[in-house]
SERO-4910 file (N, C-alpha, C, O; in steps of 0.05 Angstrom, whole numbers):
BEGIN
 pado doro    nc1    nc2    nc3   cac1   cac2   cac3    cc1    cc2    cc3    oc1    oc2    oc3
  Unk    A     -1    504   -727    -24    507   -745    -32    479   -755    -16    462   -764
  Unk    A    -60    476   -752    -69    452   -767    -66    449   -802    -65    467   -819
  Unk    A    -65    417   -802    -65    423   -834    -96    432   -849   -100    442   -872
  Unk    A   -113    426   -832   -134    441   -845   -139    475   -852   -153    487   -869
  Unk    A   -117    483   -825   -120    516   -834    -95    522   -852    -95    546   -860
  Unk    A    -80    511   -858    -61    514   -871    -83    515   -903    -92    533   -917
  Unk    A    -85    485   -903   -104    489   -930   -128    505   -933   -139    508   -955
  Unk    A   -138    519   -909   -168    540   -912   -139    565   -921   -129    566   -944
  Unk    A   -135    574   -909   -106    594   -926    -99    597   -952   -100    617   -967
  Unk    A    -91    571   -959    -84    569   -989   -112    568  -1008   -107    574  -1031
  Unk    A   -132    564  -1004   -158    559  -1014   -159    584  -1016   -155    594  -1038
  Unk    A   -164    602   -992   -172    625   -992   -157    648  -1008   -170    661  -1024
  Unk    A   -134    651  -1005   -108    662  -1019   -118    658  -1053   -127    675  -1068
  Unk    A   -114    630  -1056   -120    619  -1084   -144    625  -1097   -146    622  -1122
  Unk    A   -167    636  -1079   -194    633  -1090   -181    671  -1100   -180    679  -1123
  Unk    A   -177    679  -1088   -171    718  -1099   -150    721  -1120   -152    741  -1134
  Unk    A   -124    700  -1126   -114    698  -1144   -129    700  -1176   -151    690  -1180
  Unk    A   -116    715  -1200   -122    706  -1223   -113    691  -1236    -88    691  -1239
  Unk    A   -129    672  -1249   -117    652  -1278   -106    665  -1288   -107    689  -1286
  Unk    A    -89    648  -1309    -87    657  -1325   -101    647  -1351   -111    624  -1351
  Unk    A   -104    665  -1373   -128    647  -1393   -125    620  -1403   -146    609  -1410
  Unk    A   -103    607  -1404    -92    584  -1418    -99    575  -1389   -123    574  -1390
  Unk    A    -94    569  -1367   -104    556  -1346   -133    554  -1348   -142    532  -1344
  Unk    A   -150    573  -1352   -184    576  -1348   -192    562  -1377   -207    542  -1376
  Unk    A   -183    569  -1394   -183    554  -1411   -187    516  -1418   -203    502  -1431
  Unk    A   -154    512  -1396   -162    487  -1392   -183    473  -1372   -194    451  -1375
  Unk    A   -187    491  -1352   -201    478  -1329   -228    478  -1341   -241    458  -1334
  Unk    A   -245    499  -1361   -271    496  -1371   -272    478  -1400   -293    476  -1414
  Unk    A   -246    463  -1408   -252    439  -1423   -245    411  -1408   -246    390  -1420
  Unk    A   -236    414  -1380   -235    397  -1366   -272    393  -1359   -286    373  -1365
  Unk    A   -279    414  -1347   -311    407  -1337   -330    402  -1362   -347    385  -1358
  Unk    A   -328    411  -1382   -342    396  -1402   -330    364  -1407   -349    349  -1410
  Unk    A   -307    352  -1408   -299    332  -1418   -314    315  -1386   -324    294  -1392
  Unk    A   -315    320  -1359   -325    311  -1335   -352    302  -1346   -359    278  -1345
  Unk    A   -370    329  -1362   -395    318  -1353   -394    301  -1387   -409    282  -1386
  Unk    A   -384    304  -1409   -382    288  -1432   -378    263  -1423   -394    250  -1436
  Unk    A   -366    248  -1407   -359    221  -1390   -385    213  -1371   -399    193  -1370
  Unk    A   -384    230  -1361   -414    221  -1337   -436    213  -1343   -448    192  -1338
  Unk    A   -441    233  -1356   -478    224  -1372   -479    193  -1383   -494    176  -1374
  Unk    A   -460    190  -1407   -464    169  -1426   -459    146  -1404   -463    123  -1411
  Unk    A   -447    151  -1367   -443    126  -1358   -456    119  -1340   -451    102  -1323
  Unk    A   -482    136  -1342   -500    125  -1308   -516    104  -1318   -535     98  -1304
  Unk    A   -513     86  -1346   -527     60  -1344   -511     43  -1350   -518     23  -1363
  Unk    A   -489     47  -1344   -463     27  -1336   -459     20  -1325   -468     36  -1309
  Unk    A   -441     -7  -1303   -426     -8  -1283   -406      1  -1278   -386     -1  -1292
  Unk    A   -406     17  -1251   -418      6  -1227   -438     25  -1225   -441     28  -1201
  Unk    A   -459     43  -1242   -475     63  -1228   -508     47  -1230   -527     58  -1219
  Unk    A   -512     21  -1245   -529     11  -1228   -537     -1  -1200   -556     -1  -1185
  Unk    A   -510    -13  -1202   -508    -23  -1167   -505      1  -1155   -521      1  -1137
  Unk    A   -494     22  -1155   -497     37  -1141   -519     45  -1126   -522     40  -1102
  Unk    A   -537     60  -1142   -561     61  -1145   -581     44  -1117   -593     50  -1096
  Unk    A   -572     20  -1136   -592     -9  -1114   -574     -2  -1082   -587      6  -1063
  Unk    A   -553     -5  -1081   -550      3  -1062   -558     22  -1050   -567     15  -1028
  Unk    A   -561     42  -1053   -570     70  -1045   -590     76  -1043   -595     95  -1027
  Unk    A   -610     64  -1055   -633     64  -1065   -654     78  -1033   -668     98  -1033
  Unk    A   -650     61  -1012   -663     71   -987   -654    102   -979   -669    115   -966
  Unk    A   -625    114   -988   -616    142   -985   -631    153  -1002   -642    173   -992
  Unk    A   -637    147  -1034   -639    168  -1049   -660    181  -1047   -680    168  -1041
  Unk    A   -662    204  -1050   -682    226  -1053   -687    233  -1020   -708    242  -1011
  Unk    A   -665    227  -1003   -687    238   -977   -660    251   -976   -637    243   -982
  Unk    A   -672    286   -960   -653    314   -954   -645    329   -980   -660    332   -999
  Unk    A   -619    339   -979   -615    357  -1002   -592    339  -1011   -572    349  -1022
  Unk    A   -594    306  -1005   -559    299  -1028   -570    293  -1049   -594    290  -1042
  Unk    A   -569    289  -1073   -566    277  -1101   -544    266  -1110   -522    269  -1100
  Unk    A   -549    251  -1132   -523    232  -1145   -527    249  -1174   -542    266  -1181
  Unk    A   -505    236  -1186   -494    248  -1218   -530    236  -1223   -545    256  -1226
  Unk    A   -541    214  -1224   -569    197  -1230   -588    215  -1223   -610    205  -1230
  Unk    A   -591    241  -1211   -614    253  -1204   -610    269  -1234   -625    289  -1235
  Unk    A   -598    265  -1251   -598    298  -1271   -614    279  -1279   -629    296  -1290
  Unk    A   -626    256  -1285   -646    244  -1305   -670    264  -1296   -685    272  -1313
  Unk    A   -672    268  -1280   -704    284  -1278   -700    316  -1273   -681    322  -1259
  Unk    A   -713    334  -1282   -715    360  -1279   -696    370  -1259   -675    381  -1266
  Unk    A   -702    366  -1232   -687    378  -1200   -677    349  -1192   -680    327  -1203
  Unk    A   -664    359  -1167   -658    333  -1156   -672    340  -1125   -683    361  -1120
  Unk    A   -669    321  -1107   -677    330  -1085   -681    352  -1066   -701    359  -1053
  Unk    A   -656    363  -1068   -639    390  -1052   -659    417  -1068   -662    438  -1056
  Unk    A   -672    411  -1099   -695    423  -1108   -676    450  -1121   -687    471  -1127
  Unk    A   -647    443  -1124   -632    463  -1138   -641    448  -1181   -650    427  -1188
  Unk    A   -633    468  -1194   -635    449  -1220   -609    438  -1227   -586    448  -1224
  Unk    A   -615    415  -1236   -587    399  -1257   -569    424  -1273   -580    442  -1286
  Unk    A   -553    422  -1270   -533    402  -1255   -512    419  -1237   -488    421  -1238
  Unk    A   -537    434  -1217   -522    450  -1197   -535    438  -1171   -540    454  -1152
  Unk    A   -541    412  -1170   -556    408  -1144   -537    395  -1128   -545    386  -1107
  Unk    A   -515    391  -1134   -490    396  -1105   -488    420  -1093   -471    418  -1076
  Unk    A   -495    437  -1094   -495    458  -1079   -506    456  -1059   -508    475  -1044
***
């Protein structure tokens, strides 16, 4: 078995598993404390150079950066801040 299906297994297995509340708990003040960090840092370094770099990628197909939530949608035309999907 590859290690990729080994880990599609455990993903899968894991995705039908239940938390427990003190686990869910933590993982939904983990994703708030993610995006509490993010926002205040896309006019920091390194997410302007980023940016300049990228600049010829951005907005073409469905990728977006954390930098697309400044505007309504992002490319992919899902809304902030589900346009990784």
């Amino acid at each position: 078995m590859h290690a990729t299906e080994t880990f599609a297994r455990y993903a899968t297995e894991f995705r039908q598993a239940r938390l427990d509340d003190e686990v869910l708990h933590h993982a939904k003040r983990a994703v708030i404390d993610w995006h509490a960090a993010l926002f205040p840092g896309l006019d920091v370094a390194p997410m302007p150079q980023l940016r300049a770099l990228l600049a010829d990628d951005l907005g073409r197909g469905r990728s977006c950066t954390a930098a697309s939530a400044l505007r309504p949608t992002c490319p992919s035309g899902w809304p902030m801040p589900t346009c990784a999907r």
